[in-house]
C-alpha positions as a Python dict, from the first residue, in 0.01 Angstrom:
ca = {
    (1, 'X'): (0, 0, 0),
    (2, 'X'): (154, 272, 194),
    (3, 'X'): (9, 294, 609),
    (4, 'X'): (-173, 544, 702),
    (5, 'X'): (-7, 775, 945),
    (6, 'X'): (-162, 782, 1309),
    (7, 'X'): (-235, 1076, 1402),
    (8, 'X'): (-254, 1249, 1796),
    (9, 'X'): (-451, 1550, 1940),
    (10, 'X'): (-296, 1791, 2252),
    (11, 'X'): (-563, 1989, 2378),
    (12, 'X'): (-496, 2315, 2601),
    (13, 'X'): (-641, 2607, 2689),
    (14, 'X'): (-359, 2853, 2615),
    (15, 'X'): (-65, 2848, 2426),
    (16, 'X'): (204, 2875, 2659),
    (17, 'X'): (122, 2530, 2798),
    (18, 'X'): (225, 2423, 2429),
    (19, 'X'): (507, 2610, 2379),
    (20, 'X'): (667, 2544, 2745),
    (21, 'X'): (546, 2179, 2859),
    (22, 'X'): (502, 1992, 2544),
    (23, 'X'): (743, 2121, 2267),
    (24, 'X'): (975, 1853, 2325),
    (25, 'X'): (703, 1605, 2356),
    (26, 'X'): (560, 1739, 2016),
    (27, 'X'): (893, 1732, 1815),
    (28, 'X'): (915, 1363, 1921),
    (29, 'X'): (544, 1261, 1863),
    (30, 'X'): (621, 1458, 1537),
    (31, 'X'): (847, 1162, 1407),
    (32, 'X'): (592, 904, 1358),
    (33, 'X'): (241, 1053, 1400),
    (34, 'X'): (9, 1336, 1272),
    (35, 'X'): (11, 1543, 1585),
    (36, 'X'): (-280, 1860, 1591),
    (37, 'X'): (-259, 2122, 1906),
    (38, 'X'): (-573, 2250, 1968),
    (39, 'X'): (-584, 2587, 2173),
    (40, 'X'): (-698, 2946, 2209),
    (41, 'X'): (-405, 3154, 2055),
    (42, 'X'): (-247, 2930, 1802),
    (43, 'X'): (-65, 3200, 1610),
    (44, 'X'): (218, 3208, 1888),
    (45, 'X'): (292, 2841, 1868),
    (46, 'X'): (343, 2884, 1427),
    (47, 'X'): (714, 2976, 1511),
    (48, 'X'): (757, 2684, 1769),
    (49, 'X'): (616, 2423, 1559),
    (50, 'X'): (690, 2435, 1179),
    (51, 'X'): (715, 2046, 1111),
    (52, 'X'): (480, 1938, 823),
    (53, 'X'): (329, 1650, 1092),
    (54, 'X'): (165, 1948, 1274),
    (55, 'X'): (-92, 2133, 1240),
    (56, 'X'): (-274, 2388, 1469),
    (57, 'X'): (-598, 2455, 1556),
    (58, 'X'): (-752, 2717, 1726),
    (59, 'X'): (-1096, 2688, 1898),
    (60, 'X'): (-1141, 2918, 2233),
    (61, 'X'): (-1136, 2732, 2517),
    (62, 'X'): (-1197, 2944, 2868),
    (63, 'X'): (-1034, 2881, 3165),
    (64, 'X'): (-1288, 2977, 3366),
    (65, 'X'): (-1633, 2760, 3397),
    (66, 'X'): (-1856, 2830, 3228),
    (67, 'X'): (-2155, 2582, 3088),
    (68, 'X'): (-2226, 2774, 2776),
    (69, 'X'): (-1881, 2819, 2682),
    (70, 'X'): (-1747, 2487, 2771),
    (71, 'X'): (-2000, 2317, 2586),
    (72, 'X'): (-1974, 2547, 2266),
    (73, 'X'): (-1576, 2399, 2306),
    (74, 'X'): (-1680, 2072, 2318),
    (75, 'X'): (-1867, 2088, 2008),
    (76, 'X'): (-1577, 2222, 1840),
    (77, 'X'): (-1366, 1950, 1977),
    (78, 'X'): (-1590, 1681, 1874),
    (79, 'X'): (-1660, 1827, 1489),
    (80, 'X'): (-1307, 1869, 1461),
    (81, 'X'): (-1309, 1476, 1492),
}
């Protein structure tokens, strides 16, 4: 019976704190686990992360506060789960 591969969630608000802080991290996590980056803007990461244990997701997420908005991203967040 083959094990089921673990998988691990990044969650950021834009892109570019993908693509510059956790690339690395990623390619590593990559190795051994399911990894999913959740962001606004996912299109710009497709070029930075083409391994088959990735997979992007894009749900807005505003930097600002804002009650409505956060919430309607935490709903996304948790039915993505």
């Amino acid at each position: 019976m083959e094990a089921k591969v673990k998988k691990v969630c990044v969650v950021a608000t834009v892109s570019v704190a993908h693509r510059v802080f956790m690339k690395e991290h990623v390619e590593r996590l990559s190795e051994r686990y399911h990894v999913t980056h959740v962001c606004s803007g996912v299109s710009d990461l497709e070029s930075v992360f083409s391994s088959a244990n990735v997979s992007l997701v894009d749900i807005q997420i505003e930097r600002n506060i804002s009650l409505l908005s956060d919430l309607v991203s935490l709903f996304k967040l948790l039915k993505l789960f």
